[in-house]
C-alpha positions in Angstrom: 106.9 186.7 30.8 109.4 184.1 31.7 110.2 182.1 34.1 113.5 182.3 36.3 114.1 178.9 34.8 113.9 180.2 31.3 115.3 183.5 31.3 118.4 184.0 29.4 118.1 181.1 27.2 118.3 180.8 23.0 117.5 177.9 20.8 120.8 175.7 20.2 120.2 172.2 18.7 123.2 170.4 17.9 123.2 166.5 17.1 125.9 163.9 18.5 127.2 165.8 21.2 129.3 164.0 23.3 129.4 164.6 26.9 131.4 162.5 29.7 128.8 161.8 32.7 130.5 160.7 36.4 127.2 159.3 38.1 127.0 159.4 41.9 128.2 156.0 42.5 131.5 156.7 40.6 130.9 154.8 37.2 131.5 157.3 34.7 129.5 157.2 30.8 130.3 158.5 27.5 127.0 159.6 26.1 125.5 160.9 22.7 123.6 163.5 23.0 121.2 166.7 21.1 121.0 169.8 22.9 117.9 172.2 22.9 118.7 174.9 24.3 121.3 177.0 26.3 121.3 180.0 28.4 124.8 181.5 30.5 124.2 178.9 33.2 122.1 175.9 32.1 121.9 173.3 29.0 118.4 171.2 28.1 119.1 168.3 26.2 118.3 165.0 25.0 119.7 161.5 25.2 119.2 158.2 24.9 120.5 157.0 28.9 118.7 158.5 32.2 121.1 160.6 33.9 121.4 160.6 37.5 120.8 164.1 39.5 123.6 165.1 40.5 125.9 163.3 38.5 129.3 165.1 37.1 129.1 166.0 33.4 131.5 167.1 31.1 130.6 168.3 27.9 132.1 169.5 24.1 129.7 172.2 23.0 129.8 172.8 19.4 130.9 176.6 18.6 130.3 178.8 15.8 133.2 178.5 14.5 133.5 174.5 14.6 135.7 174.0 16.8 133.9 172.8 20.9 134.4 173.9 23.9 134.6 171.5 27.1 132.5 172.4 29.7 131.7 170.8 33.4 128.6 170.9 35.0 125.9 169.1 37.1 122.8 167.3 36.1 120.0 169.0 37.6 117.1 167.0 36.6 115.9 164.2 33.9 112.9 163.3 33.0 112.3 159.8 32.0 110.0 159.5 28.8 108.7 156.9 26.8 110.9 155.1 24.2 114.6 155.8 24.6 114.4 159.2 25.4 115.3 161.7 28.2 115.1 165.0 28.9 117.5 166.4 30.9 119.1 170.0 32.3 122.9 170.7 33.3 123.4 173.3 35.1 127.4 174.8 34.3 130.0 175.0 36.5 130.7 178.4 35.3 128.5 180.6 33.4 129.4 181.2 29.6 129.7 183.6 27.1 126.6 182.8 24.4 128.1 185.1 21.7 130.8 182.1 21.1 128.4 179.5 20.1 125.9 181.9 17.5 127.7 183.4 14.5 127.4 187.2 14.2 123.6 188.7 14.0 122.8 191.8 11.7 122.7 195.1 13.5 118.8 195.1 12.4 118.1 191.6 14.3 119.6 192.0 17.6 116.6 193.7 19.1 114.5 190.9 17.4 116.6 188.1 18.4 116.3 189.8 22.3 113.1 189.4 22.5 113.1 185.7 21.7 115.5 184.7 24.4 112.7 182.5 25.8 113.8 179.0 24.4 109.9 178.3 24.1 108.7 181.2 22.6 111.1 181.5 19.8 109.5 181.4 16.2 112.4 179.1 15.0 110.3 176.3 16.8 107.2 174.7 14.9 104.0 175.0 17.1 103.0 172.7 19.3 99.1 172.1 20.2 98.6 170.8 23.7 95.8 170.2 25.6 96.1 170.3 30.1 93.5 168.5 32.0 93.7 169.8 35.7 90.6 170.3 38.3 92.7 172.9 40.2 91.9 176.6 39.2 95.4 178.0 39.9 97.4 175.3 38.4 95.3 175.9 35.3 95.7 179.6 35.4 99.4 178.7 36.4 100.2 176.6 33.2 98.2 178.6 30.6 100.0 182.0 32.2 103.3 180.2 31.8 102.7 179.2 27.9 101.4 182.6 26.9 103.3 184.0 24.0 105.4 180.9 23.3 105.1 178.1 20.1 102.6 176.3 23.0 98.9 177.1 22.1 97.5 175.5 25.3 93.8 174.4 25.7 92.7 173.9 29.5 89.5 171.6 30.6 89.0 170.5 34.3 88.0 166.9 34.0 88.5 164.2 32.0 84.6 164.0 30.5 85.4 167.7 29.2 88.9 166.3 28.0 86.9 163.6 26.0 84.3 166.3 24.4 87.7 168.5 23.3 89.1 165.6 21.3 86.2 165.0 19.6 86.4 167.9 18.0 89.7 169.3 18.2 93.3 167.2 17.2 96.3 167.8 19.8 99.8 167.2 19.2 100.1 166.3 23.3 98.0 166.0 25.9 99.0 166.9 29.3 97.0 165.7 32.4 96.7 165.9 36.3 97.8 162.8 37.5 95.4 163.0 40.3 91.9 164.5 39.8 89.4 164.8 42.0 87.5 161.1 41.5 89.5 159.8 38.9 93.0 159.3 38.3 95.5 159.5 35.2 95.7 156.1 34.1 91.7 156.3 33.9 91.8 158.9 31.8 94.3 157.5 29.6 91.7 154.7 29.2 88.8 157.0 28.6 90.9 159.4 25.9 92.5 157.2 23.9 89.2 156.4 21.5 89.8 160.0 20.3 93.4 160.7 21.2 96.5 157.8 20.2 99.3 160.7 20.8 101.7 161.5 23.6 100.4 162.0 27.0 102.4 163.6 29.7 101.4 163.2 33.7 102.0 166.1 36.0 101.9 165.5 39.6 103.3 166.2 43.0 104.4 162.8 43.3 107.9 162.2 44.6 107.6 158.2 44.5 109.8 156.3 41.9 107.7 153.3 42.3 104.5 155.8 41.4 106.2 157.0 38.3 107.5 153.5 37.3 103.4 152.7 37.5 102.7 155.9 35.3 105.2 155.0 32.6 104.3 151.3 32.7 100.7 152.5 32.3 101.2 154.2 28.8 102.1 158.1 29.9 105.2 159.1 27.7 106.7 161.3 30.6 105.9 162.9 33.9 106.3 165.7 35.0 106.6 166.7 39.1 105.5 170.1 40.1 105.9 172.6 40.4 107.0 172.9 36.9 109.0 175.6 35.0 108.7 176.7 31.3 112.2 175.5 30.1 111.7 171.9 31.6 107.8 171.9 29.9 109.3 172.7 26.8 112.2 169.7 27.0 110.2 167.4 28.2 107.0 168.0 25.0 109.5 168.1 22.7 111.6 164.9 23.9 107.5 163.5 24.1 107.1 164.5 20.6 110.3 163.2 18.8 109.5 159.2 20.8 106.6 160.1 18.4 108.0 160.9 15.6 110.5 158.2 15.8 107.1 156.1 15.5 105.9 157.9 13.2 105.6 155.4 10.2 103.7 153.3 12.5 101.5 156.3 13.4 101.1 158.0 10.0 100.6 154.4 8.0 97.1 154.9 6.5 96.3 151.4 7.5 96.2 149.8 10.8 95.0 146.1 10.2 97.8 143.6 10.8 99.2 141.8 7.5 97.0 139.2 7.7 93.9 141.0 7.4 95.1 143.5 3.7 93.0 141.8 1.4 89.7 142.2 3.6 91.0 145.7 3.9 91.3 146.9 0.6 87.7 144.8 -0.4 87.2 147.8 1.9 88.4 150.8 -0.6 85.7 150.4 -3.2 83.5 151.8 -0.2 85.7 154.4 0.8 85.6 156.1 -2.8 82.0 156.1 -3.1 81.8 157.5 0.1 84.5 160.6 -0.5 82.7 161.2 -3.5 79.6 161.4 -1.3 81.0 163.7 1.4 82.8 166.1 -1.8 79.5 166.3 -2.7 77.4 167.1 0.1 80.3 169.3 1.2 79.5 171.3 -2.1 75.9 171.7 -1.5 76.2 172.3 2.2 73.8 169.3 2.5 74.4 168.6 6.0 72.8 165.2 6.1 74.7 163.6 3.5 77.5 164.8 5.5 76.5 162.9 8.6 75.3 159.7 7.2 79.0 159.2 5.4 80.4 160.3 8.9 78.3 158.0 10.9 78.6 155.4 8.1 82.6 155.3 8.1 82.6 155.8 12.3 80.8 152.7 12.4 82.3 150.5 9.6 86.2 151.5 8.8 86.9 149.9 12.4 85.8 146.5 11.4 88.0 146.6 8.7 91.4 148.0 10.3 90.7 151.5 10.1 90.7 152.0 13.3 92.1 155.7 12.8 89.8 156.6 10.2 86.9 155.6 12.0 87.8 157.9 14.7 88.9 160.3 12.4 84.9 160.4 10.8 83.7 160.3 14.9 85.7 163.3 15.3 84.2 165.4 11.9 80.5 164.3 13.0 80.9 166.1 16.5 82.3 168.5 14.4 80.1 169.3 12.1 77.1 168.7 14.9 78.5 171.4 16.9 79.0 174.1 14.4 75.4 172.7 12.2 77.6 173.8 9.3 80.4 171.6 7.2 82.3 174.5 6.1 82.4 175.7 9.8 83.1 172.2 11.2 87.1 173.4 10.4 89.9 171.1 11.3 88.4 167.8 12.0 86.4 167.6 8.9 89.6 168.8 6.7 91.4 165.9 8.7 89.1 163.1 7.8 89.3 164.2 4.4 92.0 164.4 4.2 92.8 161.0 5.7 90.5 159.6 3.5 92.6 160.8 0.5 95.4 159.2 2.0 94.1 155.7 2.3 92.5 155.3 -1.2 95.5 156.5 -3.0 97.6 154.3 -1.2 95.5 151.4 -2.0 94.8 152.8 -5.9 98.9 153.4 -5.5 99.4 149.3 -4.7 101.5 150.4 -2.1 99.3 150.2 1.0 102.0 148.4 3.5 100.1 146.9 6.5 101.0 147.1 9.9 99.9 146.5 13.4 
């Protein structure tokens, strides 16, 4: 079920939208914007600039049939993430008519397109993985209630040790976490997660402090998120997290992670690797379960040294794995990761084109 919050609303993702903010102080902005989503009263979006509460906005909306309409509004929250990006929500002055901005739908899609009103849980939006760490009950029960049925398959632990056991094993696209836990608080965990975790981490928290949040961003979460929060501004705010990623993501997806300086002892390094893959395809075959673990512990303890920083934890990751389940070809995701990653990095040594960075 939706949220208040999110009722009423339909996917709507529009790039360089331009929208005329008046902030509180009486400076006025032009800003370039991409929307999310839109419901009768209220547009998420995405920018580049924080955008005061409160602030005046007016804003061309793309329509369907290319031409914009300009509506005013107010800014009723942004969240500041990591990067350049925000998420934000302006609420209309007047409430609209949706049918204007969606070309006509088939007679034999309008019950189907009802029942995906929910910006969140519409099947237009790829799936996001997420992990909450929270040691209150209800706010678990809260978060994985308000999730159900969306494109957000939400894992729950109540600590951070039980955090660390679930990335050892499992791969998140986010990580959300409890900014203050029982005897520990977020920028610990961030600390204590990011051997098996170098994604986006969002804090939640009752906080109302901008020197508190200031400290939470400084300290490496990507957002923050103040409770008690609704579905439409979760989903903003994961998927403004996730595109800071993505605008990283050549940095993050590079197979290598030595600085320039250190290629050549990296790619002494390859010969290794091969033998190694050839090792695990093997032991994989004949469900020989310590040959599996000696080329996970191997790389785990070796591909660090030489700027594999990734794939060693990638290895760490299939050896819990495969520990836990006592089987490879039950060990799942992690294990098809590593190899995955493995593949990666020896073709784009064997390739020549194995471009180092930091």
């Amino acid at each position: 079920m939706s949220t208040p919050e999110a009722a009423g609303y339909k996917p709507y993702v529009q790039h360089h939208v331009q929208m005329v903010i008046k902030d509180p102080g009486g400076s006025k902005r032009y800003v370039e914007l991409e929307t999310r989503a839109i419901s009768p009263s209220r547009l998420t979006f995405v920018a580049q600039v924080f955008c005061h509460m409160n602030s005046v906005a007016v804003v061309d909306l793309p329509k369907a049939d290319g031409s914009c309409l300009r509506i005013k509004g107010i800014i009723k929250d942004c969240i500041h993430s990591k990067g350049r990006l925000h998420a934000a929500l302006l609420e209309f002055e007047s409430k609209l008519d949706l049918t204007q901005f969606f070309p006509p739908t088939p007679k034999s899609a309008t019950t189907q397109q009802t029942q995906q009103t929910d910006p969140a849980s519409s099947t237009d939006r790829p799936p996001v993985k997420a992990l909450y760490i929270d040691d209150h009950d209800a706010d678990r029960m809260l978060m994985k209630h308000r999730t159900k049925g969306t494109h957000i398959t939400l894992d729950t632990v109540e600590s951070s040790g039980a955090a660390c056991d679930q990335l050892k094993t499992e791969s998140y696209d986010i990580v959300l976490c409890d900014y203050h836990l029982d005897d520990i608080n977020g920028i610990d965990v961030l600390t204590q997660i990011q051997s098996f975790y170098t994604g986006p981490v969002i804090f939640t928290t009752a906080e109302s402090s901008v020197p508190e949040f200031e400290k939470m961003i400084e300290a490496g979460a990507t957002a923050v998120l103040t409770k008690p929060i609704g579905l439409a501004r979760l989903n903003a705010t994961i998927e403004a997290a996730l595109d800071t990623a993505d605008d990283n993501a050549a940095l993050r997806l590079d197979p290598f992670d030595a600085p320039s300086t250190d290629a050549e002892l990296t790619r002494s390094y390859i010969p290794v690797l091969m033998r190694m893959r050839d090792d695990f395809a093997r032991a994989k075959a004949k469900r020989n379960l310590e040959c599996a673990r000696t080329v996970c512990r191997s790389i785990s303890g070796s591909a660090a040294g030489y700027g594999l920083t990734r794939l060693a934890r990638s290895a760490e990751r299939s050896l819990a794995a495969i520990d836990a389940a006592g089987n490879i070809d039950l060990a799942g995701k992690p294990v098809k990761e590593f190899v995955h990653h493995l593949g990666v990095i020896i073709e784009a040594a064997n390739a020549n084109n194995a471009v180092v960075t930091a």
